[in-house]
Backbone as a printed PyTorch tensor [residue, N CA C, xyz], in Angstrom:
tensor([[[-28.6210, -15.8250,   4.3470],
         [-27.9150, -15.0110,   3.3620],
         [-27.5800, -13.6370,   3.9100]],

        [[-28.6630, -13.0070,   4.6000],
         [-28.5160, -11.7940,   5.4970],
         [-27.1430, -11.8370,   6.2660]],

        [[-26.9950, -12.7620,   6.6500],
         [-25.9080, -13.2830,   8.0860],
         [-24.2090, -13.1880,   7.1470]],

        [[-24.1640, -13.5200,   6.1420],
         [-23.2300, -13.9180,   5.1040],
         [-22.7940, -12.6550,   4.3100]],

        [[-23.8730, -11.5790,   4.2420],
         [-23.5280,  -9.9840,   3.5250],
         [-22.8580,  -9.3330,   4.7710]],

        [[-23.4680,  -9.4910,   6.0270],
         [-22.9880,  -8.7650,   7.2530],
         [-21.5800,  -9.2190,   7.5320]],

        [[-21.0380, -10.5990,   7.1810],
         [-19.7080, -11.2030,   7.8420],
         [-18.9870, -10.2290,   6.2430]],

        [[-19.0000, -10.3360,   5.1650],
         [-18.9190,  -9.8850,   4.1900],
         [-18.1720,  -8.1080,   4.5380]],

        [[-19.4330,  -7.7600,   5.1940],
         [-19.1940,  -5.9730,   4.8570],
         [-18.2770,  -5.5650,   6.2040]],

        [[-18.2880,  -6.6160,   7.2150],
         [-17.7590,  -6.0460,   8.0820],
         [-15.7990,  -6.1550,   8.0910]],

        [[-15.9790,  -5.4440,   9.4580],
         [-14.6030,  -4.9280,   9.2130],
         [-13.6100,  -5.8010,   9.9320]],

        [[-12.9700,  -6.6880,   8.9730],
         [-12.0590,  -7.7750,   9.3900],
         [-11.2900,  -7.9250,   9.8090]],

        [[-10.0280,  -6.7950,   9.1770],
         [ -8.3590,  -7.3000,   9.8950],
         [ -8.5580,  -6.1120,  11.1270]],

        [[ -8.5160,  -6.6650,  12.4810],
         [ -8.1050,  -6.1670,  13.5290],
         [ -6.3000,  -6.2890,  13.5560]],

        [[ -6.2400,  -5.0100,  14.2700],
         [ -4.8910,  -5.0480,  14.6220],
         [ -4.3870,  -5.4060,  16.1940]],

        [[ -5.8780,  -5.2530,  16.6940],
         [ -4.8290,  -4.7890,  18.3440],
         [ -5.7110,  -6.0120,  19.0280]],

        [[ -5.1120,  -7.2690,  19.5260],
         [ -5.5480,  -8.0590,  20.1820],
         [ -5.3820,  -8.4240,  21.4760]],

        [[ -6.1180,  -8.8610,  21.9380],
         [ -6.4740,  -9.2180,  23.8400],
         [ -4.9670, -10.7460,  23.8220]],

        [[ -3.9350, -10.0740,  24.8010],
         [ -2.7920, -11.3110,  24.7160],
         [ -3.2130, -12.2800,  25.8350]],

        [[ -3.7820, -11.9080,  26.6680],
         [ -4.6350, -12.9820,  27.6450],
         [ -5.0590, -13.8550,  27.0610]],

        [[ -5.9410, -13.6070,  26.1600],
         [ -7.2870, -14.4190,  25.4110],
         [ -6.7990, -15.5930,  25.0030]],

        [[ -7.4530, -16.9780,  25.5270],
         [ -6.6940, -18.4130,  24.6910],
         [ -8.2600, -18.6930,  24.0710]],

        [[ -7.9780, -19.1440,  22.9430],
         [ -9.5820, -19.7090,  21.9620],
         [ -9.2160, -20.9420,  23.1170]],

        [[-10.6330, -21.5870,  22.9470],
         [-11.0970, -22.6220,  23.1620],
         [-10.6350, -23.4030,  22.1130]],

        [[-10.2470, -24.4880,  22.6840],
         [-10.3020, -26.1290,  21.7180],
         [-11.5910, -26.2210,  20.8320]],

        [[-12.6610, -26.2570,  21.5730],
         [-13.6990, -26.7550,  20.4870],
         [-13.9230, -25.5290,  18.9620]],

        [[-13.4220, -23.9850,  19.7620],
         [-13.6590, -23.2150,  18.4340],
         [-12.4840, -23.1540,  17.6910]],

        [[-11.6030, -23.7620,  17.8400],
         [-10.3660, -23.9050,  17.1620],
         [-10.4470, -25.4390,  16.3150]],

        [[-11.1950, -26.0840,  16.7580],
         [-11.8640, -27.5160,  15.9610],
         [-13.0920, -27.1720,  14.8260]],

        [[-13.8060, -25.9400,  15.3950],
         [-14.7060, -25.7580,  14.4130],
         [-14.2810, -24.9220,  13.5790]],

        [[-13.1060, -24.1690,  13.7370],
         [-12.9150, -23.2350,  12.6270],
         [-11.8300, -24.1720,  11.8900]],

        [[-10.9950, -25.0380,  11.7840],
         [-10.2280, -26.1390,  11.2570],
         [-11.8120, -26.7850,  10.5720]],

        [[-12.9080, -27.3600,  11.1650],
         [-13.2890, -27.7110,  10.4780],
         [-13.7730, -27.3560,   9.5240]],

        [[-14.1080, -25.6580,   9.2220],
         [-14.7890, -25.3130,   8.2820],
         [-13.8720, -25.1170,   7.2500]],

        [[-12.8620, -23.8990,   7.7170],
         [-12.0880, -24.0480,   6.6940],
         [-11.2930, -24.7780,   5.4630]],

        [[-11.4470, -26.0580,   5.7800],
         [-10.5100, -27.4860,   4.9050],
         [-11.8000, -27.4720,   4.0980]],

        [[-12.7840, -26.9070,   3.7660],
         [-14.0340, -27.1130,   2.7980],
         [-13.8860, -26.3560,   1.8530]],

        [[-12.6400, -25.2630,   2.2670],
         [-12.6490, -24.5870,   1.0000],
         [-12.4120, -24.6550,  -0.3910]],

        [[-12.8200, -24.2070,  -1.3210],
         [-12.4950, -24.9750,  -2.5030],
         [-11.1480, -24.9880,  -3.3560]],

        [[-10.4130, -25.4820,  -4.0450],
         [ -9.1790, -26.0440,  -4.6890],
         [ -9.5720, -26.5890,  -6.3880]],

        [[ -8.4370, -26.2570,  -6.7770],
         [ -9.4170, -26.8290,  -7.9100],
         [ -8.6120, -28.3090,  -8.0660]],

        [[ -9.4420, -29.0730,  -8.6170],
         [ -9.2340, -30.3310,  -8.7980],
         [ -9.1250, -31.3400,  -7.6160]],

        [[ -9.6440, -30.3040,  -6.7920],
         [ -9.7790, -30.8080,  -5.2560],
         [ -8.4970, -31.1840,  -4.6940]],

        [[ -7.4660, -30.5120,  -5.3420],
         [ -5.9680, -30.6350,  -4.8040],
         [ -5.7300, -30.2690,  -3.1280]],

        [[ -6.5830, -29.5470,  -2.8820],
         [ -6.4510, -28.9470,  -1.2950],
         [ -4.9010, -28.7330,  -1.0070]],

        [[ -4.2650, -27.9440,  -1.6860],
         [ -2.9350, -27.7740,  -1.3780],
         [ -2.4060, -26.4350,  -1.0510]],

        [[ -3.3680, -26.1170,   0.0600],
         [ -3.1750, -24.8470,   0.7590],
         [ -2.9840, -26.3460,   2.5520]],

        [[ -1.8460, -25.3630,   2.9610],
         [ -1.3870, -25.7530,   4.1420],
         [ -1.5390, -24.5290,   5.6350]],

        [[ -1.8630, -25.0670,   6.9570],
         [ -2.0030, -24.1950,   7.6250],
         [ -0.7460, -24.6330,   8.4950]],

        [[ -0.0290, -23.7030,   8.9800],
         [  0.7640, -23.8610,  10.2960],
         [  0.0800, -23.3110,  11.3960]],

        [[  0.3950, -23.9920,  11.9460],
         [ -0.6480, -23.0920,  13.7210],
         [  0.2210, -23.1080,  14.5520]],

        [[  0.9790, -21.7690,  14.7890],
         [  1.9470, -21.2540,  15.5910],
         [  1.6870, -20.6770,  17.0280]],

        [[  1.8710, -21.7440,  18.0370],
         [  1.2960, -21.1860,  19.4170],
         [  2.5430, -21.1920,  20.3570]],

        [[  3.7650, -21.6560,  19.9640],
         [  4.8910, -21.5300,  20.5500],
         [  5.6320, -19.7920,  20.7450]],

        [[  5.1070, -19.4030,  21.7690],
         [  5.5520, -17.7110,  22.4930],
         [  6.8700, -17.4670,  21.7870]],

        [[  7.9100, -18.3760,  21.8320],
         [  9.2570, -17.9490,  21.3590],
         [  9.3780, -17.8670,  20.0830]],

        [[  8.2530, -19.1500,  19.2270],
         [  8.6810, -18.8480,  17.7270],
         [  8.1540, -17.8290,  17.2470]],

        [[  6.9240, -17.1110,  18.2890],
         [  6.0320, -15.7840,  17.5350],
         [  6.8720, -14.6040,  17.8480]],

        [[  7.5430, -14.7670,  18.8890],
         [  8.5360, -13.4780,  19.0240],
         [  9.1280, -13.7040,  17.9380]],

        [[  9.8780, -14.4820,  17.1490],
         [ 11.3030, -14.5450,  15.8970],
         [ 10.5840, -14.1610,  14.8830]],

        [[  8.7330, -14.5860,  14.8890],
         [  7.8970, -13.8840,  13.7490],
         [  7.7930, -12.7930,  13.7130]],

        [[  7.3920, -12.1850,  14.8550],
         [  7.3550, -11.0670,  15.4040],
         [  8.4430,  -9.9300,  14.2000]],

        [[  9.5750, -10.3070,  14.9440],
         [ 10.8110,  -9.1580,  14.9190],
         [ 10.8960,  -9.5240,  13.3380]],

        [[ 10.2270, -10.5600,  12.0280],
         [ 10.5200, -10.2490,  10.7800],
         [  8.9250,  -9.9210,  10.5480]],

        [[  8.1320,  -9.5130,  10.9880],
         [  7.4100,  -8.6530,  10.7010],
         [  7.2670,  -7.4500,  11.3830]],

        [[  8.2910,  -6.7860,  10.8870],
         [  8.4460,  -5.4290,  11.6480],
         [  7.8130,  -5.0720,  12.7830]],

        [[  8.1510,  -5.8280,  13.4250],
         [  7.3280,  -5.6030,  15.0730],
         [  6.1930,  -5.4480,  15.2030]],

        [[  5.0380,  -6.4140,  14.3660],
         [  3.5860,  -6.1200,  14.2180],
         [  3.1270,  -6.8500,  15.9600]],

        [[  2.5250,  -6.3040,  16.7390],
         [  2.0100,  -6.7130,  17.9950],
         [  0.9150,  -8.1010,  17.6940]],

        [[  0.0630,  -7.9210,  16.3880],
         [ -0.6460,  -8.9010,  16.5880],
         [  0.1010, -10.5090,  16.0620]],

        [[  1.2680, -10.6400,  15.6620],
         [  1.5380, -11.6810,  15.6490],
         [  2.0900, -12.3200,  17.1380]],

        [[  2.2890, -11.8900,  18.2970],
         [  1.9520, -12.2400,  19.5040],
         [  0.6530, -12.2980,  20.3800]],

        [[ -0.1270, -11.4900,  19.7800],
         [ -0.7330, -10.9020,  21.0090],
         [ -2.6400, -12.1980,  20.3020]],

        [[ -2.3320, -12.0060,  19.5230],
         [ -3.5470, -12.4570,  18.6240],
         [ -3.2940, -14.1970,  19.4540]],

        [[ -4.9210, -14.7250,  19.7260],
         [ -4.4470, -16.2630,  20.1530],
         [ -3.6790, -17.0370,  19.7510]],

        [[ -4.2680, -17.0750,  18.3100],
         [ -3.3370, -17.9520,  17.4420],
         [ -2.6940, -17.0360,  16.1720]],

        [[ -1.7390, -17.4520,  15.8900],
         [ -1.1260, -17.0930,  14.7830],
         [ -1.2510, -18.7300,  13.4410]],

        [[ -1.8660, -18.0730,  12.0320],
         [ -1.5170, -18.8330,  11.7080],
         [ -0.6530, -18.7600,  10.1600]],

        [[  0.1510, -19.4920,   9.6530],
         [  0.9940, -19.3180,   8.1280],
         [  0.5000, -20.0480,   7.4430]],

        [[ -0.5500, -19.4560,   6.5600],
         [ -1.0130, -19.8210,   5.2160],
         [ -0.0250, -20.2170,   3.8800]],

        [[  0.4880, -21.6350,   3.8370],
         [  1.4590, -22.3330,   3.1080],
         [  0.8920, -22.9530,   2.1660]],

        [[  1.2840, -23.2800,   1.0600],
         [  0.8510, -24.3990,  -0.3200],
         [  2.1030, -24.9910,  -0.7370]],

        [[  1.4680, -26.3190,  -0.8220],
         [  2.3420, -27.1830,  -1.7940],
         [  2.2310, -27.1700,  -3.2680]],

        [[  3.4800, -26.5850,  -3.6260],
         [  3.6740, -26.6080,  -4.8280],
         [  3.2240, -27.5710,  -5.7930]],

        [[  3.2040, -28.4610,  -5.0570],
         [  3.6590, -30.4880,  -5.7690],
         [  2.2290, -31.3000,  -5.5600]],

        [[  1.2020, -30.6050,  -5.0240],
         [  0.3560, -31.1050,  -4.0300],
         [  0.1570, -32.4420,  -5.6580]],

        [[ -0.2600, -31.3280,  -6.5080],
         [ -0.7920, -31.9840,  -7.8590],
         [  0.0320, -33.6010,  -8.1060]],

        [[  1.0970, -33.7290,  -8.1760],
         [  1.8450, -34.8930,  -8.3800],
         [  2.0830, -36.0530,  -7.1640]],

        [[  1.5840, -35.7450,  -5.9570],
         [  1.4880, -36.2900,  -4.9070],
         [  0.6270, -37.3130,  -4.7560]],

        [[  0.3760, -38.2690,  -5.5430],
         [ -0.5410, -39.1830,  -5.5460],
         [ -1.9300, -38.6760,  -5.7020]],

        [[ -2.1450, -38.0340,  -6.7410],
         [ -3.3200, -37.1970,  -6.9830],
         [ -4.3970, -38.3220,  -7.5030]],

        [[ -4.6300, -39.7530,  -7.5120],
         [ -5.8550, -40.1860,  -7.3090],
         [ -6.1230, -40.1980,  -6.3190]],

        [[ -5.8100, -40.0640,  -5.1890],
         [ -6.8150, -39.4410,  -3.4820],
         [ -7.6320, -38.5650,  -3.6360]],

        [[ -7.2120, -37.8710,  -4.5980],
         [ -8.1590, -36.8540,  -4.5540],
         [ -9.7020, -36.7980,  -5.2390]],

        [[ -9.3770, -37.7550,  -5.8960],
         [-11.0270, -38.2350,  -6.5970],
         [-11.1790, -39.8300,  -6.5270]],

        [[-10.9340, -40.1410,  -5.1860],
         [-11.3190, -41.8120,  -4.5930],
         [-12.7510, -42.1350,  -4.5550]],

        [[-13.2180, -40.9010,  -3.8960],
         [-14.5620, -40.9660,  -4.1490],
         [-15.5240, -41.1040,  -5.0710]],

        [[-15.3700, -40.8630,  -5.9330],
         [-15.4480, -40.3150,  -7.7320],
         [-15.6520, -41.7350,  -8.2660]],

        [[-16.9360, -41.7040,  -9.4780],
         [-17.3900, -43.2380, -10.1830],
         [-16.0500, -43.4960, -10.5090]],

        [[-15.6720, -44.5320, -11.0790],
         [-14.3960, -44.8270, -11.9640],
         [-14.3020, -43.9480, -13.2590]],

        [[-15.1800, -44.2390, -13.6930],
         [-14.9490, -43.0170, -15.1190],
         [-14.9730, -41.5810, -14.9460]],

        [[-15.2970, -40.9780, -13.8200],
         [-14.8780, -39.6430, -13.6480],
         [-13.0470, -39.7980, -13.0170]],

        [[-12.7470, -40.8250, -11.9740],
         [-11.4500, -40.4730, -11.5920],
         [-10.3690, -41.1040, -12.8930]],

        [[-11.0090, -41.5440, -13.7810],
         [-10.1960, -41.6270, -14.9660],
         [-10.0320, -40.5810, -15.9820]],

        [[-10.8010, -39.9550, -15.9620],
         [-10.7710, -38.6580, -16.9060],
         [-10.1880, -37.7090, -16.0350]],

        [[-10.2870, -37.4330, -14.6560],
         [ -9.8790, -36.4010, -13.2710],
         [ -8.2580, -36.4530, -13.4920]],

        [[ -8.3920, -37.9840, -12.9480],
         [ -6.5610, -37.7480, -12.2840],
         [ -5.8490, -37.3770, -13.3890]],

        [[ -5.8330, -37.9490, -14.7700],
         [ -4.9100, -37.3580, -15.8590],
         [ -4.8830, -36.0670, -15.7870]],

        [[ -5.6590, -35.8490, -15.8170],
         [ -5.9530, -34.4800, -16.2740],
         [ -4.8810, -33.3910, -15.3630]],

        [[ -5.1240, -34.0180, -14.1240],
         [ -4.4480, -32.8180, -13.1320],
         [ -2.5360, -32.6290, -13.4720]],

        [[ -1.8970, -34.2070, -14.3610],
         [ -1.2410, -34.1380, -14.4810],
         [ -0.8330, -33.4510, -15.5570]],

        [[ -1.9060, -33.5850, -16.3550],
         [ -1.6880, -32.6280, -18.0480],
         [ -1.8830, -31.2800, -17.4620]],

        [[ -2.3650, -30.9180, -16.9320],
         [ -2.4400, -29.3340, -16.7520],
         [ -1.2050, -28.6400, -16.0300]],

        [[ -0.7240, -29.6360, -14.6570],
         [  0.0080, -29.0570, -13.8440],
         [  1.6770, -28.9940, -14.5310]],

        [[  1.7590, -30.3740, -15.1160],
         [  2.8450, -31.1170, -15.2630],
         [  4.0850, -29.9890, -15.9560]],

        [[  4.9890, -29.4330, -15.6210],
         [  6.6320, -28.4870, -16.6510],
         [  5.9030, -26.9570, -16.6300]],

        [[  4.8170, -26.6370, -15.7600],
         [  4.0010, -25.0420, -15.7910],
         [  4.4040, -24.7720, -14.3230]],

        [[  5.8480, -24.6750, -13.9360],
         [  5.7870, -23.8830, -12.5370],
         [  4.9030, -22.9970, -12.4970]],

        [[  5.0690, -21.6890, -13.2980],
         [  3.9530, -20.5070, -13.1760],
         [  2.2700, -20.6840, -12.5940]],

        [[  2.2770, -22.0390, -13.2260],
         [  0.5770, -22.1730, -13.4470],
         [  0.5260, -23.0150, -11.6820]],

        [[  1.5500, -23.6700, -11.1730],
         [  1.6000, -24.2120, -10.3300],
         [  1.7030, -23.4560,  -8.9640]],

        [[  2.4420, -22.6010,  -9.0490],
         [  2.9300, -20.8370,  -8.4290],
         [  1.0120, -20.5460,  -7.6780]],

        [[  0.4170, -20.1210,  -9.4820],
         [ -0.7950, -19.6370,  -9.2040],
         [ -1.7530, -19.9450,  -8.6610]],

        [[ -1.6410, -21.3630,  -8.5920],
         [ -2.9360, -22.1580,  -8.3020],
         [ -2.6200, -22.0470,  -6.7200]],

        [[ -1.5170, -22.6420,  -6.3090],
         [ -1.6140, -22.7290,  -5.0300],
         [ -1.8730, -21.0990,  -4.0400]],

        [[ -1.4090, -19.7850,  -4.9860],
         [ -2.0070, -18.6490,  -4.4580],
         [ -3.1500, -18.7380,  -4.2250]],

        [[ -3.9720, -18.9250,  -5.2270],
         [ -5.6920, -18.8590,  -5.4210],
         [ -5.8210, -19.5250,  -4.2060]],

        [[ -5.6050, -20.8060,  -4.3210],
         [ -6.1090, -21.9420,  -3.0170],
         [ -5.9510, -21.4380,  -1.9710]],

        [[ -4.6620, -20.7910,  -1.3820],
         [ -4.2290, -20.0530,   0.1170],
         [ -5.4260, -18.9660,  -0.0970]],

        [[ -5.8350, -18.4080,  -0.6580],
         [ -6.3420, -16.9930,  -0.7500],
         [ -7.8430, -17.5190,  -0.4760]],

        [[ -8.3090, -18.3390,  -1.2450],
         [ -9.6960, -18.6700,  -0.0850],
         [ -9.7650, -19.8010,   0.6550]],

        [[ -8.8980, -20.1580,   1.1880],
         [ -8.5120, -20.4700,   2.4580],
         [ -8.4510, -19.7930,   3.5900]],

        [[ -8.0930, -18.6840,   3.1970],
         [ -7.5520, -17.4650,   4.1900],
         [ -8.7500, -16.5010,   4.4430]],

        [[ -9.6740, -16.2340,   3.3870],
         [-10.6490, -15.7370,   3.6810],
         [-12.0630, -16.5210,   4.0320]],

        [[-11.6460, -17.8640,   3.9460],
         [-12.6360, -18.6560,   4.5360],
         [-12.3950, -18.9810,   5.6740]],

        [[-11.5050, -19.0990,   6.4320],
         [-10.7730, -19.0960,   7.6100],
         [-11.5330, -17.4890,   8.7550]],

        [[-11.0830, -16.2140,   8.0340],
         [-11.4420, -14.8670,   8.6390],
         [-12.5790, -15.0180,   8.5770]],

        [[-13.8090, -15.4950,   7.1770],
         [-15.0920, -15.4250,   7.9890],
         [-15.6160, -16.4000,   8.6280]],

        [[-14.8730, -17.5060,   8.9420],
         [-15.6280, -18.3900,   9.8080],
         [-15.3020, -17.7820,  11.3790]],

        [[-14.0500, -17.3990,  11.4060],
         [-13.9080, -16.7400,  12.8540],
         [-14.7440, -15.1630,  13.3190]],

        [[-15.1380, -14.9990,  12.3930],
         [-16.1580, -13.7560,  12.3790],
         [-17.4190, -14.4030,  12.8760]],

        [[-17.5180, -15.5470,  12.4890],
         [-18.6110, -15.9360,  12.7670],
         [-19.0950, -16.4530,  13.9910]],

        [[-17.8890, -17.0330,  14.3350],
         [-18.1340, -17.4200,  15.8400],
         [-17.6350, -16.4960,  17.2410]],

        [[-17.7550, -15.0120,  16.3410],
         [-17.4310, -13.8460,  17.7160],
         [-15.6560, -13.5040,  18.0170]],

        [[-15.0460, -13.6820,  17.2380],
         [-13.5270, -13.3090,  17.0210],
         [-13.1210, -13.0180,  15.8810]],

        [[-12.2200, -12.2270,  15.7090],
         [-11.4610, -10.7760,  14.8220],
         [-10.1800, -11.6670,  14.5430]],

        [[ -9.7380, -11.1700,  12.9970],
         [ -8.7760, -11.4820,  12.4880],
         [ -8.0750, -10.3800,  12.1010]],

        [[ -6.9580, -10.9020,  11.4730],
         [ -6.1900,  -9.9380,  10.6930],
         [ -5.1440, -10.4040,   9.6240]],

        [[ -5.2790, -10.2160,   8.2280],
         [ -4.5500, -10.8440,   7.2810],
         [ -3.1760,  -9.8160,   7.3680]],

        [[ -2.2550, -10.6730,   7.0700],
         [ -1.2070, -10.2060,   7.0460],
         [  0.3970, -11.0990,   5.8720]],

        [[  0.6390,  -9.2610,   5.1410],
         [  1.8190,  -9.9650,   3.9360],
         [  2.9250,  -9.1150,   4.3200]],

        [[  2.7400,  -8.1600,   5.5310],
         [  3.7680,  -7.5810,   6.1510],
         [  4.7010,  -7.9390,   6.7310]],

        [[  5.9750,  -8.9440,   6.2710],
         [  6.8900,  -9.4690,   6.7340],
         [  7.8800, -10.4060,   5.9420]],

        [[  8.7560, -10.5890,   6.2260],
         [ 10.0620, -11.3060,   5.2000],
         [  9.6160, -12.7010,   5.3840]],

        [[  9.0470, -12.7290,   3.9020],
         [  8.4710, -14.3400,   3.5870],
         [ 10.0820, -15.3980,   3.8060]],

        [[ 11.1200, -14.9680,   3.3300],
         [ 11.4310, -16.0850,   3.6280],
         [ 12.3570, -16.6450,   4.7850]],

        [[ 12.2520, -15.3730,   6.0930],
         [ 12.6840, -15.4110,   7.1840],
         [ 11.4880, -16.4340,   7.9040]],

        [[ 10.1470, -15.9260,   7.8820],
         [  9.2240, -16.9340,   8.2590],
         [  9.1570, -18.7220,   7.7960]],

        [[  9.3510, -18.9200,   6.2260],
         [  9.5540, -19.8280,   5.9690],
         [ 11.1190, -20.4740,   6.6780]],

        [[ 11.8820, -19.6920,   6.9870],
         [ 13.2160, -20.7000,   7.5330],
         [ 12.6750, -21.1820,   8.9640]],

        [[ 11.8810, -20.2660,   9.4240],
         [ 11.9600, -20.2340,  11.1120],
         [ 10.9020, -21.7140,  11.3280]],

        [[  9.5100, -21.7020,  10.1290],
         [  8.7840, -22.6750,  10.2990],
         [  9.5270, -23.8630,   9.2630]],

        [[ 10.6360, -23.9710,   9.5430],
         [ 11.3110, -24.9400,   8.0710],
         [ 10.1900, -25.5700,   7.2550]],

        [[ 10.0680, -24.7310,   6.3320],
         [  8.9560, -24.3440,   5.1630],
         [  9.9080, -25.6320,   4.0680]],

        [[  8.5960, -26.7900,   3.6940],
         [  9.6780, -27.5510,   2.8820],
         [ 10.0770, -26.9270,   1.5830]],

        [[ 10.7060, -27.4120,   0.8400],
         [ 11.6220, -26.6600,  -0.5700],
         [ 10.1900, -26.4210,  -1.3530]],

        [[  9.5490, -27.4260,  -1.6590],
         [  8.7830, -27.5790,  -2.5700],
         [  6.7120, -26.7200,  -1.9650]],

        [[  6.7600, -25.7360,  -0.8330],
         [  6.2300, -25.1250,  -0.7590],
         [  6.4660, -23.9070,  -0.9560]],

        [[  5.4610, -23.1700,  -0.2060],
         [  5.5560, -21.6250,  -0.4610],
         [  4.6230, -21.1390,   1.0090]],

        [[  4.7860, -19.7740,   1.4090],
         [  4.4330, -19.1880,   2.2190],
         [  3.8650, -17.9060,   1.5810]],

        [[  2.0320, -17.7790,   2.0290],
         [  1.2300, -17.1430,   0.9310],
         [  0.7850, -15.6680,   2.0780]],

        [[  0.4010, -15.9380,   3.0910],
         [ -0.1090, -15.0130,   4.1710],
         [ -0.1860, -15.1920,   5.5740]],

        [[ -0.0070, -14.5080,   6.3640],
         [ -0.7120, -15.3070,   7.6730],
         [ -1.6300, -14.4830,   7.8600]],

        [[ -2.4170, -15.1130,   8.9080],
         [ -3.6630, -14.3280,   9.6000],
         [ -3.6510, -14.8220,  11.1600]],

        [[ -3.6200, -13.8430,  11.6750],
         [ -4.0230, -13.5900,  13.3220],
         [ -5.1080, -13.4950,  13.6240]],

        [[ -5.3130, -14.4540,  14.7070],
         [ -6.9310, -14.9980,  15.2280],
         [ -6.8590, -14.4180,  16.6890]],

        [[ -7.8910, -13.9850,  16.9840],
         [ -8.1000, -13.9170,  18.7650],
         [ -9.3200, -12.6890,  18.7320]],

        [[ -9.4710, -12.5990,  20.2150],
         [ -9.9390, -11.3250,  20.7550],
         [ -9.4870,  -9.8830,  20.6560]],

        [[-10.7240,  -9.0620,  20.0490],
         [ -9.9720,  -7.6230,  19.9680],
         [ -9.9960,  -6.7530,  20.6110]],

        [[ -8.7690,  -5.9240,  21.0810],
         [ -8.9500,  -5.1250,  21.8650],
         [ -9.7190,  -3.8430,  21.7130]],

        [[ -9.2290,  -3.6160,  20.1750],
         [ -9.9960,  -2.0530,  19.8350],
         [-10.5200,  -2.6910,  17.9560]],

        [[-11.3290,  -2.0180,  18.2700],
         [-11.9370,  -2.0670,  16.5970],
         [-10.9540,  -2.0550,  15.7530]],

        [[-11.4620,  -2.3300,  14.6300],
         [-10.5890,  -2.4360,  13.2840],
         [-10.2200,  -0.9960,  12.9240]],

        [[ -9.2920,  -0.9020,  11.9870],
         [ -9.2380,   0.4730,  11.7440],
         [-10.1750,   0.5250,  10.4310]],

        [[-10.7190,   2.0510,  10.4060],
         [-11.6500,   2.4210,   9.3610],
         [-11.3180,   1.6330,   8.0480]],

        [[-12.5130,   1.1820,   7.5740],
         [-12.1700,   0.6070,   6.4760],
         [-12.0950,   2.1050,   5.0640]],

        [[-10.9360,   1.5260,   4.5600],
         [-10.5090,   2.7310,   3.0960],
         [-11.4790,   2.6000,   2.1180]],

        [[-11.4930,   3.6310,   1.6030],
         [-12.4890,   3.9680,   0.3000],
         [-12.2160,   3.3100,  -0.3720]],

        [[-13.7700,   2.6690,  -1.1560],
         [-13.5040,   1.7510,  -2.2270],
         [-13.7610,   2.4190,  -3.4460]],

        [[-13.2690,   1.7150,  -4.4610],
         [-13.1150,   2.5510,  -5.6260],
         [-14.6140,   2.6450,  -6.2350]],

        [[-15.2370,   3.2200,  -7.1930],
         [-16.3540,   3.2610,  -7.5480],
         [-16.0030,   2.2300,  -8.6870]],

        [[-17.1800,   1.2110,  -8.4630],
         [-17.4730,   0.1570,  -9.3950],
         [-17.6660,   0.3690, -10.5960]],

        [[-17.4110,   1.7710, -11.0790],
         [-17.0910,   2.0060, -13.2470],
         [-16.1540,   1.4590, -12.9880]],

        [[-15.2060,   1.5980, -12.2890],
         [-13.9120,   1.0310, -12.3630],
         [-13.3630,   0.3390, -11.9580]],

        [[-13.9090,  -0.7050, -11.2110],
         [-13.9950,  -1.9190, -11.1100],
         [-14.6210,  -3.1860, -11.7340]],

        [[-15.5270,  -2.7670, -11.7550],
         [-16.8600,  -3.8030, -12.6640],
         [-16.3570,  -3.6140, -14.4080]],

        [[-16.2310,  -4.2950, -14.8450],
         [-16.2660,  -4.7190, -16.4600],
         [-16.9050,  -5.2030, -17.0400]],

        [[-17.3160,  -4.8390, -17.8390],
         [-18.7440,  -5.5820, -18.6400],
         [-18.4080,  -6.4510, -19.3770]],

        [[-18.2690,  -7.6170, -19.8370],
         [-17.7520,  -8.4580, -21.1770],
         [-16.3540,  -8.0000, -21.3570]],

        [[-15.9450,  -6.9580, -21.5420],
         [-14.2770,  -6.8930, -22.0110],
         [-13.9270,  -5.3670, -21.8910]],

        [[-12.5690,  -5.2800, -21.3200],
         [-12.0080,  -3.8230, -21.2630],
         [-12.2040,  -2.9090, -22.3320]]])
């Protein structure tokens, strides 16, 4: 638990990364593996990763994110995507495992909730990218490499370049690798009166 407050408090988005540096295969297998554990609700898992290691397509990323260095320089680059649709996609896979009478009460359900609510569909797949993305940064914290989240750039220049299908969305990326220089100071946090809420505003 000690180990889990420290990945927690420390200081995550690096900016300035080692362009030499290639991850290893096996820590690029273990951080894929941890991350897909993250949770979804209804176990939709409809957060998508692109893993962008092609030099030329990170330059075209590059120049629509205002010339941020770590979308080259960082090992991997990756685009945190969701399917909109994941829900209607043959959503008994998703509770195969499941007695029969739970994936009978499950799968409807995902369709009654999701089904004519773009908005609600919008949201969910945010949530899902969003701890995805931070389950992703602390697993690479964990195994001795620096990230950096990033919404600094023309979402839908990135989505053309990775032909992003219609029926997704493009939520964040985050840059993985070796850092060259520390993170920058982390900003003042607000004092928790004003954050923390007790029962109701």
């Amino acid at each position: 638990m000690q180990g889990f407050y420290l990945f927690l408090t420390a200081k995550l988005w690096v900016k300035h990364f080692d362009p030499e540096h290639s991850l290893p295969a096996e820590t690029r297998k273990k951080i894929l593996d941890a991350v897909f554990l993250a949770p979804s609700a209804f176990n939709l898992q409809n957060y998508r990763l692109v893993e962008v290691d092609d030099p030329e397509l990170r330059r075209k990323i590059r120049a629509a994110a205002w010339d941020q260095a770590q979308v080259t320089d960082a090992s991997i680059l990756f685009v945190v995507c969701a399917d909109l649709h994941a829900w209607q996609k043959n959503p008994a896979r998703y509770w195969s495992h499941a007695p029969k009478p739970v994936q009978e009460f499950m799968v409807p359900a995902i369709t009654q909730y999701y089904q004519d609510k773009p908005a609600v569909q919008r949201d969910e797949a945010m949530r899902s990218a969003g701890l995805l993305a931070m389950s992703l940064m602390l697993t690479v914290k964990s195994l001795g490499y620096d990230s950096c989240p990033m919404d600094g750039f023309d979402f839908d220049a990135v989505g053309k370049l990775i032909n992003l299908p219609a029926d997704h969305v493009v939520c964040l990326m985050v840059a993985v690798g070796k850092k060259l220089k520390d993170a920058w100071p982390r900003g003042p946090r607000l004092d928790q009166k004003e954050t923390v809420i007790r029962n109701h505003f």
